[in-house]
N, C-alpha and C positions, 0 to 999 in steps of 0.2 A: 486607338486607346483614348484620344483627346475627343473625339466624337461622342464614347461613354459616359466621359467624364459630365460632360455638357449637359447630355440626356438625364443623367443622374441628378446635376442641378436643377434642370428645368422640372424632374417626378418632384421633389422635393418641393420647389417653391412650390408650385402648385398642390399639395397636398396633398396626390391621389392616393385613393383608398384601395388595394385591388384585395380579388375575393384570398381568402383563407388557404386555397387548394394552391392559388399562385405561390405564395409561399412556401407551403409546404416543399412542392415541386423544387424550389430555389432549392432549399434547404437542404434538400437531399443529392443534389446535383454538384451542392460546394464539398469537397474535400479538405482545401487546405486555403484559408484567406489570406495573402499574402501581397504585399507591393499595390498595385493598382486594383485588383479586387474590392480591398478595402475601403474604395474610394466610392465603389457598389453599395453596400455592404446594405448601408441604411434604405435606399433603395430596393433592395432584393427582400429585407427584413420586415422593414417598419413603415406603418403607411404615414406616419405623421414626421413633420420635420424633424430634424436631431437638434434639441433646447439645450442652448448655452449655458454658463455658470458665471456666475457674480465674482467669484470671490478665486484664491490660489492657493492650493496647498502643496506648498513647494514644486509645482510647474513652472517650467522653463518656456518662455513665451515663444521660441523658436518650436517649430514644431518637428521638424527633421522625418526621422524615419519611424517618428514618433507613434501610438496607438493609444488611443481614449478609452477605454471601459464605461460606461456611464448605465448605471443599473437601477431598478425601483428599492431593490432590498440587498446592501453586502455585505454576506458574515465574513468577519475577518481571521476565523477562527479560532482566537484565541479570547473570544467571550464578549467584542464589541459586535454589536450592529450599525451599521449604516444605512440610512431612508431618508433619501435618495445615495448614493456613493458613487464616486466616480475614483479611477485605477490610469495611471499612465505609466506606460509600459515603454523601454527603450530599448534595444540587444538584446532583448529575454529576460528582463531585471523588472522589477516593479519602482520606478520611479517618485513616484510620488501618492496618494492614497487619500482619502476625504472625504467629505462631504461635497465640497464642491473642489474641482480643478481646471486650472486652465490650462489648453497646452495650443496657441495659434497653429494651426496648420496641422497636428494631427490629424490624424486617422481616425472616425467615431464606431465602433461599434457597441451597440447597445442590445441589453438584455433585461428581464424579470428581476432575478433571482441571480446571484451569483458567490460563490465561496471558493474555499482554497481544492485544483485536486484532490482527487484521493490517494490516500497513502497505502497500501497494503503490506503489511509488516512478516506476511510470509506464504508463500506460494509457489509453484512450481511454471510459473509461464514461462514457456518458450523452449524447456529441457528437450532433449531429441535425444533417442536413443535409450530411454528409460530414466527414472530419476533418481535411482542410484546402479551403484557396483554392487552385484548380490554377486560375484564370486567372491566375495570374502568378508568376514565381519567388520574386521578395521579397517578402514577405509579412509581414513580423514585425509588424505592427498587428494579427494575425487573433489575435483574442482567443475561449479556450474559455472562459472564463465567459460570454460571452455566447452562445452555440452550444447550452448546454444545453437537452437535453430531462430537463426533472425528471422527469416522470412516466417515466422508460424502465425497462423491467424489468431493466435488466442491472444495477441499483442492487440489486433484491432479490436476484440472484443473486450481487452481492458479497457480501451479508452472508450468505447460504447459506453461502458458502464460507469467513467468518469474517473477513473482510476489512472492517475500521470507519473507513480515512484510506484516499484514494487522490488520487495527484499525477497530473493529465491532461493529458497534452502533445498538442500537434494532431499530426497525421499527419507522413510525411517527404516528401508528392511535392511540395513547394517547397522551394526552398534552402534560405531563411530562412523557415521553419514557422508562426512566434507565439508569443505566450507562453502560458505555462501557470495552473492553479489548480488549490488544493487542496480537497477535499469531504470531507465526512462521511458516508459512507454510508446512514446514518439516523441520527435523532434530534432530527429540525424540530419546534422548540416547537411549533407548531401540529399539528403530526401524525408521531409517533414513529418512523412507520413510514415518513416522506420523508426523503431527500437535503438536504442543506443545502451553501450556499458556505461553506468556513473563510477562505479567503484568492485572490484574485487578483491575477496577474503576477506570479505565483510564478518563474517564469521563461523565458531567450529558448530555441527549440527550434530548433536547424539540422538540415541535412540534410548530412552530409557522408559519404557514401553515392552507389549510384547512383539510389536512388528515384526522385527530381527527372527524373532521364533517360528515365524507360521509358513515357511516350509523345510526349515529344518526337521531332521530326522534323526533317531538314537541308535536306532534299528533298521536295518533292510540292508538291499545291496550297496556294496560299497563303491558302485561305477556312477557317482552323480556327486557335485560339488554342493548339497545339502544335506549331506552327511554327515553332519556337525553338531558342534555346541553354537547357540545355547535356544535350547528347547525350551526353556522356562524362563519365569520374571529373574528365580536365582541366577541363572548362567548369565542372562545380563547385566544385573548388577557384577558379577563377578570377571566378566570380560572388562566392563569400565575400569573397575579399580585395580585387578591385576597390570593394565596399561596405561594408565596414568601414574600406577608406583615402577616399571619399569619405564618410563620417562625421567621419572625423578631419579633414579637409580641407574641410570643410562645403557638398560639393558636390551643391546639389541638382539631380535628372534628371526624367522624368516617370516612371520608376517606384520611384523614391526621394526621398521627398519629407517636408518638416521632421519632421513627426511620425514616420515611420518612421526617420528618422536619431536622435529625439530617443532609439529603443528602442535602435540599435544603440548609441550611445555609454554605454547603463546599460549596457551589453553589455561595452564595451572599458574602462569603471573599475572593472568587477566590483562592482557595486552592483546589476547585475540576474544572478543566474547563469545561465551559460551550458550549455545540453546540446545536445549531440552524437549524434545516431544517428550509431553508427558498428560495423561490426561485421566486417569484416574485416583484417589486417593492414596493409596499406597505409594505408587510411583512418583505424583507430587513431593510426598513425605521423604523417598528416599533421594530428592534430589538437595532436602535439606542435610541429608545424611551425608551425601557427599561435601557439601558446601562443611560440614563439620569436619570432615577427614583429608579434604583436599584443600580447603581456603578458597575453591572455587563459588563465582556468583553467578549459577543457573537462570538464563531466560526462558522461561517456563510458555512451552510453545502446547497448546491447548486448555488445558485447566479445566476438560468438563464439571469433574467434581471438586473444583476451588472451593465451594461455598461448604463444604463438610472439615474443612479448617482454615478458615476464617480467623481465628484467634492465632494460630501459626502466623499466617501470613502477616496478622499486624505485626507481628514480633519482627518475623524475619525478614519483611520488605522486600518480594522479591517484584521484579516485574514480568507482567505476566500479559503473553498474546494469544489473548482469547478468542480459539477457533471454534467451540462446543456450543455455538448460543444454538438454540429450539425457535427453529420458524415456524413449526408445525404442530397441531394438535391432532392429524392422523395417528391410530394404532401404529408404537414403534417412533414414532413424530419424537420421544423423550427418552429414547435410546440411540447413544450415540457410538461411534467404535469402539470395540473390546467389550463393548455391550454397559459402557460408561449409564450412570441416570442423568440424565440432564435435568435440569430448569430452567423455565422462562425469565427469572429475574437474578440470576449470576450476577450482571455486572452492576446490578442495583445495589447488591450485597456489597459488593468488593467498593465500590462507588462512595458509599458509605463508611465502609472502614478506612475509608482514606488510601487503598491500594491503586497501585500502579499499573495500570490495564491498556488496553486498545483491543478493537477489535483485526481480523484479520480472516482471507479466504476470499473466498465468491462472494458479489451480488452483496460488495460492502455498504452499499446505501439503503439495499432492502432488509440486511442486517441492522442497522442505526435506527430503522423504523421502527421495527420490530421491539429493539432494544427500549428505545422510547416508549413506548405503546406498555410493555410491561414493569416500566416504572423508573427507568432510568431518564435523569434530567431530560432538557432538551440541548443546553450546552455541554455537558456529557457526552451523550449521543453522538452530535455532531463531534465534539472532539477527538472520540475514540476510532474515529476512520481520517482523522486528518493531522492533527498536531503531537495527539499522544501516540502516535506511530511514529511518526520523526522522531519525537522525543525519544524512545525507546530505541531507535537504530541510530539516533544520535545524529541527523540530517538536519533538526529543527532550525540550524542557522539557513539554511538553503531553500527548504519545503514544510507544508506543515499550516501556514498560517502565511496571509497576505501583509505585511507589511513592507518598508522599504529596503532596499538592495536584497529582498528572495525571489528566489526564481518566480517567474511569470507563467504559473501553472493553475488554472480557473476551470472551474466547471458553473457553466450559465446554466440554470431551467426554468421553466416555465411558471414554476409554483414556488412555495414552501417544501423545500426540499424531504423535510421528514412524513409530509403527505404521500401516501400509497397510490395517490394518480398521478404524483407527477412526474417530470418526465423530461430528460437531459436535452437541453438544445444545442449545446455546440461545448468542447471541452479546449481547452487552452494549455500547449504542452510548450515552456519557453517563448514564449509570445506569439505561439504559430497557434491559429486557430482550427479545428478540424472540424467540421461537421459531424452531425450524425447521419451515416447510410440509410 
């Protein structure tokens, strides 16, 4: 190890240049930068020495177990830039932030381009076994903390994609879904490169949608557990409300019973938050119906057709995680589930009227581009995959945006992040670095 170490000074003073492919190679080979790696890092990365800083912004000259960030460009996500910026990181905390920082004896890695993880404000990673209970409409005891598969690759594929929080709500094909939890992508004390729980019943997930419908039946034999209501928009509206007033009325049935009334009534004091798949016009509207009959405050999970009230929503203020954006101008490219119309510039609209949005789903960075690209800000953009997703799950003290005492979750790339060639160098989940495979 102390041989590395040496070797690593000696690449260093000497400046060597190696070719492009060398790197690469490195690059692909690191998994997890940790301890003595770090001490590589600039060596394996960068051909040119690692330049010091002038000045301190609240660095502790001890360097400890300390790690350096040191970038050409860092959003902080909450609407400052930094050119040059540097990040010092201690226990998975961001220590200190700036322009310039000093920390003797740190750890240097450096990168382009760097900002806060990504946030995903709704998604099913990791569910095993299907992502909901479709033997029965009510559901809301189906808890996805316990559902997970830790081991499932689509964990590594989130951090592929830059993505270090993700909120995972069950499916929509029950009325009432279950509640949800939040994850960490990687970063399990035991092994860096696993998933971990942050928090569960995070929140209640309904279906107010026609999901729940599409394979129920009215008609036919009666030897199959979708031989049920509700077949239509009406039977879902009417499963919601008949079970939220036998909550409040304390009436229990055989398929609503204490425990699942105990979930609905966090439900109707708003002490457990509510979301809503909902994603066309109507179903939007009749979530405002309920919010009038129950005093409940729906998170509005889709929103294809948000932009056709527009003037509702300034009234009613709801917040809204926008799964419906059009990446596509193939045939069908503007049709989205339930046969929704989409638009290219939704969240320009909402952007605009001063609403409450993020984005949320797959491929959240090729979303922000996108978004961009059809007219939404550029700090917009970037916000709605990082800080107004926190915000909305209400994590912002923790994730969301780089400042000090938040977690140490960074994605470095190569470019201008909102650019369509560029491309994730290494993701940062609690101060453990991962590479990309």
């Amino acid at each position: 190890m102390i041989r590395k170490q040496e070797m690593s000074r000696k690449i260093l003073s000497a400046g060597f240049a190696f070719p492009s492919t060398f790197f690469d190679r490195k690059l692909g080979m690191l998994r997890e930068i940790s301890g003595i790696k770090l001490a590589t890092i600039a060596a394996c990365l960068v051909s040119n020495p690692c330049i010091g800083v002038d000045a301190c912004a609240n660095g502790p000259s001890d360097g400890g177990n300390a790690v350096l960030v040191q970038a050409e460009h860092v959003i902080t996500g909450d609407g400052e830039m930094l050119e040059p910026g540097a990040i010092l990181i201690r226990n998975g905390k961001i220590e200190a932030i700036g322009k310039e920082v000093v920390a003797e004896g740190a750890k240097i890695v450096q990168a382009k381009w760097v900002m806060p993880g990504l946030v995903n404000a709704a998604s099913d990673l990791g569910l095993a076994g299907g992502t909901s209970e479709v033997s029965a409409e009510v559901t809301p005891d189906f808890d996805t903390s316990s559902t997970m598969d830790w081991g499932s690759r689509s964990f590594s594929r989130a951090v592929d994609e830059g993505i270090t929080t993700s909120h995972v709500i069950p499916g929509s094909q029950s009325v009432f879904a279950g509640v949800s939890c939040m994850v960490k992508t990687a970063g399990n004390v035991d092994n860096s490169n696993a998933p971990y729980l942050m928090k569960k019943d995070c929140g209640l997930t309904i279906a107010l949608c026609t999901d729940p419908t599409g394979r129920n039946q009215s008609r036919g034999r009666p030897d199959t557990v979708f031989m049920r209501q509700p077949t239509n928009r009406m039977g879902v509206v009417w499963i919601l409300r008949s079970s939220f007033q036998k909550a409040i009325e304390s009436k229990t049935t055989d398929d609503l019973d204490e425990r699942k009334m105990t979930i609905l009534r966090k439900a109707l004091d708003q002490s457990l938050p509510l979301y809503s798949v909902s994603r066309t016009e109507v179903d939007i509207q009749s979530c405002f119906t309920l919010q009038n009959e129950f005093g409940v405050r729906p998170i509005i999970v889709g929103g294809d057709e948000a932009y056709r009230l527009i003037d509702t929503i300034v009234e009613r203020k709801p917040e809204i995680v926008f799964t419906g954006l059009a990446t596509s101008s193939r045939v069908g490219g503007l049709r989205g589930e339930e046969g929704t119309a989409r638009r290219w510039n939704v969240l320009g609209q909402l952007d605009a009227a001063g609403a409450t949005y993020c984005l949320a789903g797959d491929q959240l960075l090729e979303q922000a581009r996108f978004a961009h690209r059809f007219g939404l800000s550029r700090d917009a953009a970037l916000r709605s995959i990082t800080l107004s997703p926190a915000s909305i799950l209400k994590i912002d003290s923790s994730v969301g945006s780089l400042r000090q005492g938040k977690a140490a979750d960074l994605l470095a790339l190569d470019s201008d992040p909102l650019e369509f060639r560029t491309a994730v160098q290494w993701v940062m989940v609690d101060g453990k670095v991962l590479s990309q495979p």
